[in-house]
N, C-alpha and C positions, 0 to 999 in steps of 0.2 A: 504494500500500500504506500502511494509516494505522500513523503510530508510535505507540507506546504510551507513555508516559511512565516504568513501571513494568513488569517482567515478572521472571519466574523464571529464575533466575541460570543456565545451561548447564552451567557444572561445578560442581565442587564440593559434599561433602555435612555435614551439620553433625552434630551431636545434639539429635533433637526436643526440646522443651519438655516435652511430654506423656508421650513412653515412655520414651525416653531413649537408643534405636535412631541409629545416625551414617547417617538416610536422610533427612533433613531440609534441605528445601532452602529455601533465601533470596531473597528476593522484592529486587532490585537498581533501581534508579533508573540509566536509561538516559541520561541528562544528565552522569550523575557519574561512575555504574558501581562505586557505594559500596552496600551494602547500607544496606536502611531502618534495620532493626533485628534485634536477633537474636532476636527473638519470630514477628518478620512473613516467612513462608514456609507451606512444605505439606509434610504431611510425607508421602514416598511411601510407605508402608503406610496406603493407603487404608482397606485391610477390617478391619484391628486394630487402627488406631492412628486417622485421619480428622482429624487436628491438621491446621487450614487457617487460618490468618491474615492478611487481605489488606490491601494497604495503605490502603483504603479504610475497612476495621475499624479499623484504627489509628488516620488521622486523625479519625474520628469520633469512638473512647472518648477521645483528647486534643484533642481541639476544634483543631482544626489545621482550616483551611478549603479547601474543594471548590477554591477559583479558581485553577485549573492554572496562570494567567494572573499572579500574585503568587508572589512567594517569600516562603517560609515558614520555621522552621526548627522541623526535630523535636524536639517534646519527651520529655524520657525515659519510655519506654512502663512499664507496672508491671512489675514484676518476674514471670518467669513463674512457673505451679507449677511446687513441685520433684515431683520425680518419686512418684508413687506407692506407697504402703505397703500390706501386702496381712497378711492374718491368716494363720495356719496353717490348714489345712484340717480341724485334728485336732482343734481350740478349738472348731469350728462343731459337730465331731460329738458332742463332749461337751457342748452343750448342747439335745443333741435328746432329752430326757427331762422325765424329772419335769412332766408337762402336769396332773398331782392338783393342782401345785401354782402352775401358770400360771392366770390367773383369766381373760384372755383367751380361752384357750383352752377353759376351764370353763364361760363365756356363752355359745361359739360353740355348745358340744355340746348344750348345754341347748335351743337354737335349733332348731340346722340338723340334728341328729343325730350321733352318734358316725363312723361312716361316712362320710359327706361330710365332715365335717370335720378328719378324718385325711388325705384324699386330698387338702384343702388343703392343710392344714399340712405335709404333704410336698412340695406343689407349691414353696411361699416356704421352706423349709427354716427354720421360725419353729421359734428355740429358748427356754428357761427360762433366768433368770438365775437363781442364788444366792438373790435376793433376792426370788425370784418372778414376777420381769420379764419380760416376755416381750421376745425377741431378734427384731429386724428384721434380718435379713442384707441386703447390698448383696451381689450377687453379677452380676461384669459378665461382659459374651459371653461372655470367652474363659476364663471358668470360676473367675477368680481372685473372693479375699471381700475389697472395696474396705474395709468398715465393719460392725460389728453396735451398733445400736440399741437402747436400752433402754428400755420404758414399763412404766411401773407401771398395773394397772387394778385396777377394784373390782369385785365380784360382777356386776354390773350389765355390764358391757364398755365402761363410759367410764373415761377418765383419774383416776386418783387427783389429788386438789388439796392434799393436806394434803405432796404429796412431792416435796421441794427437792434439788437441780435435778431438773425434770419430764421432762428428754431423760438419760440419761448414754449413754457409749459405751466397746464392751468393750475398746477399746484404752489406755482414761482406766484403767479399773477393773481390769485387768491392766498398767497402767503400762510399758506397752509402749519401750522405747525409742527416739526418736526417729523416732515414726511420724507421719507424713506424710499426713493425710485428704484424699482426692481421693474425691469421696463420685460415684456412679453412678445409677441408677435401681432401686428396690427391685422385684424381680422380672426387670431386664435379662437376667437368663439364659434365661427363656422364649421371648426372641427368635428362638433357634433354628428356632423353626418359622415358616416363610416363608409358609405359607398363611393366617394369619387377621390380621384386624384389629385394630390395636392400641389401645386405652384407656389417658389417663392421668387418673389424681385426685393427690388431694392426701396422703391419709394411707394409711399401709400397712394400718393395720386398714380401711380403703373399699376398698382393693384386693382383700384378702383376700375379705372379703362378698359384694361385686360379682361375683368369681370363681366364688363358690359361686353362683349366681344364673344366670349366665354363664358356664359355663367353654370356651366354645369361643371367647372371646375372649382375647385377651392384655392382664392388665389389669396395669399399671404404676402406682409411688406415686413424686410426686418427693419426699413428705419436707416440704413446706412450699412455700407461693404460691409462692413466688420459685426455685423450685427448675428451674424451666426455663429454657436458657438454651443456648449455640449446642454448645459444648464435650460438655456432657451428651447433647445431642441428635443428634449425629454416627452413634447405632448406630440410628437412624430413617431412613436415607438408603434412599429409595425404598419403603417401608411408607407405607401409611396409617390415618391417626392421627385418633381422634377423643377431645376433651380434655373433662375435664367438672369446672368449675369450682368448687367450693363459692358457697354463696350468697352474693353480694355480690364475687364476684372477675370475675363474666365478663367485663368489659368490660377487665379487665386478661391477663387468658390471652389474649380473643381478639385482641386486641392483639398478641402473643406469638405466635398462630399465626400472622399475619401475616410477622412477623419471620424465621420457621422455614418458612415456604412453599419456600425453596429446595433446602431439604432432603427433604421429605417432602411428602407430598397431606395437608393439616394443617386444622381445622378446630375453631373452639368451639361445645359445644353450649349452647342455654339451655336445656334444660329441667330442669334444678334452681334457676336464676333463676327461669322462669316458674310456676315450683309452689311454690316457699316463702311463707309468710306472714311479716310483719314480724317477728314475732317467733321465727322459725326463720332469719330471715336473721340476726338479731343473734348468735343462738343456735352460726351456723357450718354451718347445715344445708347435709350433703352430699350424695350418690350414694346411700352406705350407709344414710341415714335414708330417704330418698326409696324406697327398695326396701323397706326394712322397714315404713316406712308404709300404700304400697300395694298390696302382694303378699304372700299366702299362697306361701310357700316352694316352689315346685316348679322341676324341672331341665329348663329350658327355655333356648334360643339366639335370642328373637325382642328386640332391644332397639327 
């Protein structure tokens, strides 16, 4: 029977890192019978929670090395997140109006139609700021609002330039008290439906588009290149996932789905690589120009 150097403690339960739930178990060193650290365990609410840190993750993010063979000594792992801060539900609902005055929303209808574009904008539950912002909700599985997001846009539906800082967020701008951002996937609560196929991009308005374009797919925005990552990715476990990278990132997602293959049937597409010209790659060309480009708007499910 081969020993393991490493295994999961037998008693004992902690408080996750992640929910904050005392079912959080500790990943122990068989030699010592010391725990690793209080980060590196699983926590057992798989389906709500999925916090798994092993000590193989560990020694990797501190460069601590493979050779079982050498002693090594731990070094202090980062500090984990604190626990998660969550909006009112009643904050989201008051800003599901005034779309006269969201100009995102104003370029979709002009586009797509009044019609479709409503059955969007209720799909992302995309709200209006104050200031005419349009609201990215983060809203994960199990219903809670992680973040809401603010962009400013101009008649056009690209980003205003002239407006400093170009992200805010409504926990900043209601000065929330000691809230805590543990940011999700924009659209994670479409996961619900277990039959379709999941899509991720990069920006919430390419998700939103792409949708319209698509809506029997589940399309997902991380927020930013870097927005993928093992933590985030936990409500993937067992879906399959096809990522579509902006121009001039694939080689860094597919990378990434690499990394994420244990989780999920994961994969990067090029072809928004292979269809961009230099000068749309410099540009950020995405999914959403790539449709707008070459398709006459109709409601169709063939990607």
């Amino acid at each position: 029977m081969k020993n393991y150097k490493f295994s999961l403690a037998k008693s004992g339960k902690h408080t996750c890192p992640k929910c904050g739930h005392k079912t959080f178990v500790l990943y122990i060193n068989n030699e010592s019978g010391n725990p690793i650290h209080e980060t590196v365990g699983r926590c057992d609410r798989e389906n709500n929670c999925g916090y798994h840190y092993t000590p193989g993750q560990y020694r990797k993010d501190n460069n601590i090395s493979f050779d079982t063979k050498k002693e090594y000594t731990l070094k202090p792992a980062p500090k984990p997140h604190p626990i998660a801060s969550y909006i009112d539900t009643d904050i989201l609902k008051q800003s599901l109006c005034s779309y006269e005055n969201n100009n995102f929303v104003k370029y979709l209808r002009d586009y797509f139609g009044a019609e479709v574009v409503s059955k969007a904008i209720e799909r992302y539950f995309v709200g209006t700021a104050e200031n005419g912002g349009t609201i990215f909700w983060q809203i994960d599985l199990q219903g809670k609002i992680r973040a809401g997001k603010i962009i400013l846009y101009d008649t056009t539906g690209h980003r205003r330039k002239d407006v400093m800082p170009p992200v805010q967020w409504v926990h900043n701008v209601l000065e929330l008290p000691d809230f805590n951002l543990s940011q999700c996937f924009f659209g994670e609560h479409l996961l619900h439906d277990i039959t379709k196929t999941v899509t991720i991009v990069e920006s919430e308005k390419t998700a939103i588009i792409a949708s319209i374009y698509y809506p029997n797919t589940i399309w997902l925005a991380t927020g930013g290149s870097n927005g993928l990552n093992i933590e985030k990715c936990q409500c993937l476990k067992g879906r399959t996932v096809v990522l579509y990278p902006d121009a001039g990132c694939f080689n860094k997602w597919d990378k990434k789905a690499k990394e994420l293959s244990a989780i999920c049937r994961i994969f990067a597409s090029s072809l928004i690589e292979k269809n961009a010209t230099v000068q749309e790659r410099k540009a950020g060309y995405d999914m959403a120009d790539y449709l707008i480009k070459t398709q006459t708007f109709q409601c169709t499910d063939k990607l």
